[in-house]
C-alpha positions as semicolon CSV with decimal commas, in nm:
position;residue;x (nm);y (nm);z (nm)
1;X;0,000;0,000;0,000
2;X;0,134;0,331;-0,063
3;X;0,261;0,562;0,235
4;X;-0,018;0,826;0,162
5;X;-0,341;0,758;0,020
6;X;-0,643;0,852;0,160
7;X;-0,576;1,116;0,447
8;X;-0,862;0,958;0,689
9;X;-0,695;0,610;0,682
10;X;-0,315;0,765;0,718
11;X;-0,466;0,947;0,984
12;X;-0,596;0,645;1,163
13;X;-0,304;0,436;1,061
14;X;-0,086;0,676;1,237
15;X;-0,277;0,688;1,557
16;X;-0,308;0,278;1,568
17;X;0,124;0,278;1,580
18;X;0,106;0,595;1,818
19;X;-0,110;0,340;2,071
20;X;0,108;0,074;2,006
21;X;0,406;0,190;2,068
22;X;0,302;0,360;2,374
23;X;0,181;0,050;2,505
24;X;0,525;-0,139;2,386
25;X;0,720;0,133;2,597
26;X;0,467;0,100;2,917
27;X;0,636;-0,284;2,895
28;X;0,951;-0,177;2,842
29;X;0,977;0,122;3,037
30;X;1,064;0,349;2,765
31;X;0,843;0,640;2,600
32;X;0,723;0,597;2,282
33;X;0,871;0,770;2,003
34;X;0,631;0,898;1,708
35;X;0,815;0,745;1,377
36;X;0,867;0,900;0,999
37;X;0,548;0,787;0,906
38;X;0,334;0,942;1,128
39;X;0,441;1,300;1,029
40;X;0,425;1,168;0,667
41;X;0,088;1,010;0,726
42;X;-0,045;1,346;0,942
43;X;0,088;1,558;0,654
44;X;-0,104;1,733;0,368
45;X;-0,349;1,515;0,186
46;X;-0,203;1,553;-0,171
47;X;-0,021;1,266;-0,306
48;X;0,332;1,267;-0,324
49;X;0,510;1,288;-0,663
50;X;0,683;0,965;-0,569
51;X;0,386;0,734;-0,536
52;X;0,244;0,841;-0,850
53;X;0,321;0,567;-1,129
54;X;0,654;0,660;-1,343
55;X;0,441;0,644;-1,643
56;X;0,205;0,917;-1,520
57;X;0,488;1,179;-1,384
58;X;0,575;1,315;-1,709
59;X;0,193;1,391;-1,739
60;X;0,158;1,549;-1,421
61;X;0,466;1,774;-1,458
62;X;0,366;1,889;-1,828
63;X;0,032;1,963;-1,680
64;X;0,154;2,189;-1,410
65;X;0,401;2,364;-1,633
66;X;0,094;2,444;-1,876
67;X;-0,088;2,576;-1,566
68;X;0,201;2,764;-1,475
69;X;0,268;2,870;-1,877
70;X;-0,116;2,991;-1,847
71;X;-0,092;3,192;-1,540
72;X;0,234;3,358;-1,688
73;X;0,042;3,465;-2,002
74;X;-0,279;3,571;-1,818
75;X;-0,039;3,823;-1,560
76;X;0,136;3,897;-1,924
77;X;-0,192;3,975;-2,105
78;X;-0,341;4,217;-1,800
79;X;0,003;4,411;-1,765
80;X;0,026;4,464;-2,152
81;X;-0,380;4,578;-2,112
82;X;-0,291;4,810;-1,830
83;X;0,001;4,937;-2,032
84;X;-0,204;5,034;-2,299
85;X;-0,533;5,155;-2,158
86;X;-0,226;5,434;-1,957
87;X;-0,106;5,476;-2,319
88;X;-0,432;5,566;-2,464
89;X;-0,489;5,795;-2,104
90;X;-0,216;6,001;-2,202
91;X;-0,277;6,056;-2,532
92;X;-0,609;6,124;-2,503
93;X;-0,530;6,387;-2,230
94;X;-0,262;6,529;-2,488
95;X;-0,510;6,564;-2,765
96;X;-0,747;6,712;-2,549
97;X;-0,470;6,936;-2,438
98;X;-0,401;7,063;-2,815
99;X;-0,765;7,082;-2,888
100;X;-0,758;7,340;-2,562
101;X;-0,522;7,496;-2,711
102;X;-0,619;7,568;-3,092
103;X;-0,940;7,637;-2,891
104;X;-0,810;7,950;-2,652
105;X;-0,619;8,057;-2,982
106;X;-0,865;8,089;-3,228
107;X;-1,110;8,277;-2,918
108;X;-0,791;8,472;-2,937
109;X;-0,782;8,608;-3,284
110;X;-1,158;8,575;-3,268
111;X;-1,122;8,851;-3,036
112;X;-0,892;9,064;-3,144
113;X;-1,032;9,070;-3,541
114;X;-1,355;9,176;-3,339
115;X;-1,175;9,505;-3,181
116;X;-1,030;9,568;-3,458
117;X;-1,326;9,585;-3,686
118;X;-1,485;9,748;-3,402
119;X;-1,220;10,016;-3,408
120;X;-1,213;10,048;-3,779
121;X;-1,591;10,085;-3,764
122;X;-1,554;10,361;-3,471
123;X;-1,242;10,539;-3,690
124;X;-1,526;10,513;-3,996
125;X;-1,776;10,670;-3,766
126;X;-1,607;10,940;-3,647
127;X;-1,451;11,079;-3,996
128;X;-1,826;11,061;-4,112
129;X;-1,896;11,287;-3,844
130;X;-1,652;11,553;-3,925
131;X;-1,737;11,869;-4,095
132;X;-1,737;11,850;-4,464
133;X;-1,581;12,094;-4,695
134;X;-1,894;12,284;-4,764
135;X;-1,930;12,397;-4,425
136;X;-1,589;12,640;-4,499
137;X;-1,660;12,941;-4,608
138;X;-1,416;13,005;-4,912
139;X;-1,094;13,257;-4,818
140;X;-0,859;13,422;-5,056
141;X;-0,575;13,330;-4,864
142;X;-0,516;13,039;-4,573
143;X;-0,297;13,071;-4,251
144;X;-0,137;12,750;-4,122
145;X;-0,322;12,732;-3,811
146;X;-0,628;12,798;-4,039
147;X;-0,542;12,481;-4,261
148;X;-0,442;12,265;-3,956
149;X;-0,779;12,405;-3,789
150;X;-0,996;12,262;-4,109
151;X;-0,809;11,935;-4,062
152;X;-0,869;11,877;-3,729
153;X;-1,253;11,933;-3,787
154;X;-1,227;11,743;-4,094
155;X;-1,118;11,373;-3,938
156;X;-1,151;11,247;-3,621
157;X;-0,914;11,303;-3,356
158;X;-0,730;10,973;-3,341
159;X;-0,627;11,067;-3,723
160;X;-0,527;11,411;-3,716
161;X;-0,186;11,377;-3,585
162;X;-0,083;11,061;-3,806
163;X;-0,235;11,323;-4,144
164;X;-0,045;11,564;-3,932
165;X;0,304;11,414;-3,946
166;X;0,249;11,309;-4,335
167;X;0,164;11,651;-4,430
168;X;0,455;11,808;-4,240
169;X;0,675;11,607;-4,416
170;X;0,505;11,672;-4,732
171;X;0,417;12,024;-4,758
172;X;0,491;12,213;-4,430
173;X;0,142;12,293;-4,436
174;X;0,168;12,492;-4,739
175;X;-0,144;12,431;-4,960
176;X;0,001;12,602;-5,260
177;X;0,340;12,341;-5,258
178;X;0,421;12,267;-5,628
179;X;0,740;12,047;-5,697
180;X;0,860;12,116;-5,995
181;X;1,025;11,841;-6,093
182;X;0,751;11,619;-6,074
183;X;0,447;11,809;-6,075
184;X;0,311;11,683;-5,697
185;X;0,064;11,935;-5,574
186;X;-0,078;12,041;-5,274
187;X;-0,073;11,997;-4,865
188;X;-0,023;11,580;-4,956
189;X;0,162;11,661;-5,261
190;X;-0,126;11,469;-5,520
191;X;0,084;11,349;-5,823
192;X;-0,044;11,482;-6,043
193;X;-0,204;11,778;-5,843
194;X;-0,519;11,731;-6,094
195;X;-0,584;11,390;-5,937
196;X;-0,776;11,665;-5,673
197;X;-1,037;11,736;-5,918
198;X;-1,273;11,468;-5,810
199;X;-1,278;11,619;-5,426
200;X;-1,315;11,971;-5,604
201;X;-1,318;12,230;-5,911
202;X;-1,087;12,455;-5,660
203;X;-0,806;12,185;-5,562
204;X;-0,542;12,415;-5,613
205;X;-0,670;12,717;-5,364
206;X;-0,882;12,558;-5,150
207;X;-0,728;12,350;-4,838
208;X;-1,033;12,204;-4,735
209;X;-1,070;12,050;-5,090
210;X;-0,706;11,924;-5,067
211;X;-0,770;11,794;-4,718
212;X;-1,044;11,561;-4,857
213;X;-0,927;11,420;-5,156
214;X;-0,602;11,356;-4,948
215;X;-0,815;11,165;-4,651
216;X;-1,009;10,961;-4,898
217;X;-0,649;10,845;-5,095
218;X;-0,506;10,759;-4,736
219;X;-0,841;10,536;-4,664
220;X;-0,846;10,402;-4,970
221;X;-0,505;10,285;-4,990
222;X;-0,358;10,186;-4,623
223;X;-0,737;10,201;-4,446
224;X;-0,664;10,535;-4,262
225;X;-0,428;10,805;-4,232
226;X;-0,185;10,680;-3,947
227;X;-0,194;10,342;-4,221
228;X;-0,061;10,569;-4,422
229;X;0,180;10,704;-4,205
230;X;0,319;10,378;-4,111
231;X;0,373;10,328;-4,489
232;X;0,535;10,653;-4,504
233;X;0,784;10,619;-4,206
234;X;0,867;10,252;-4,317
235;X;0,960;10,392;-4,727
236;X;0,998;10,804;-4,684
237;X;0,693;10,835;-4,943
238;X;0,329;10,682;-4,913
């Protein structure tokens, strides 16, 4: 019979020799000594590798090794999972990042093609507002601070000094400039001077006549006269 084999008879197996040999050393005087097979037979229930068959080992051990192979690949499996649901965490936080991003941006220039319009459409607003030409009475003659005076009333305020600063550099304020050379006319020196016509019949004595054909050019060409003047300072001419 095999050592171990079912763990109720080892255990009663072992407690028949443990009254035995107490009894045998009651005779003899001598305490009874538990043998091997008692702690073999009071150990755990599963069979020993040794009493299985030989031809049934090799089928045991390929067994376990599969179970072992299968718990390997299941640990293997969740840690590759884990490491790619983290993967797919951060790049979704990283995309959601950018989208932020190209989000807050566009608000951005949202925003600021808003003012801008806004203040364009203010600008437009308050050179509408200014006094037009007819509202000068017409002079023979024209002081600077008369000329500057119509130009001040003729543009709004946030203009003046940018029409200002071309005009100084232009004419000195002197509505009867003529360059000879190349025929430029005026307080914005018009080239030709006759371009003036359209604003009025009396471009070449009548400041308030130059003023407006030169304030329409300006807003036509760089959107306002400190566009201009950026032009100007940037290339000496505009």
């Amino acid at each position: 019979m095999s050592r171990i084999s079912v763990r109720g008879f080892a255990v009663a197996s072992a407690t028949a020799v443990t009254t035995v040999g107490a009894i045998a050393g009651v005779a003899t005087g001598n305490a009874a000594q538990p043998s091997d097979d008692n702690f073999e037979a009071t150990a755990a229930g599963t069979t020993l590798l040794a009493d299985i068959p030989a031809g049934e080992q090799a089928q045991v051990q390929v067994s376990s090794l599969s179970e072992q192979a299968d718990v390997q690949a299941a640990a293997a499996d969740a840690a590759a999972k884990k490491t790619a649901e983290e993967a797919a965490r951060i790049r979704a936080a990283k995309d959601a990042e950018a989208k932020k991003e190209a989000a807050d941006k566009a608000a951005a220039e949202a925003k600021a093609e808003k003012e801008r319009k806004e203040q364009e459409a203010q600008e437009r607003a308050s050179r509408s507002a200014a006094r037009d030409i007819t509202s000068f009475s017409a002079q023979g003659s024209y002081s600077i601070s008369e000329v500057k005076s119509m130009a001040r009333q003729m543009m709004g305020s946030d203009q003046f000094q940018c029409f200002s600063n071309i005009v100084d550099h232009e004419s000195g304020w002197n509505y009867r400039a003529s360059n000879p050379s190349s025929g430029a006319y005026g307080l914005v020196q018009a080239l030709p001077g006759s371009k003036m016509a359209s604003a009025g019949a009396d471009w070449q004595t009548n400041p308030a006549t130059q003023i407006k054909w030169g304030l329409s050019y300006m807003d036509g060409r760089y959107g306002s006269p400190c566009g201009a003047w950026s032009f100007w300072q940037a290339n000496r001419w505009y």
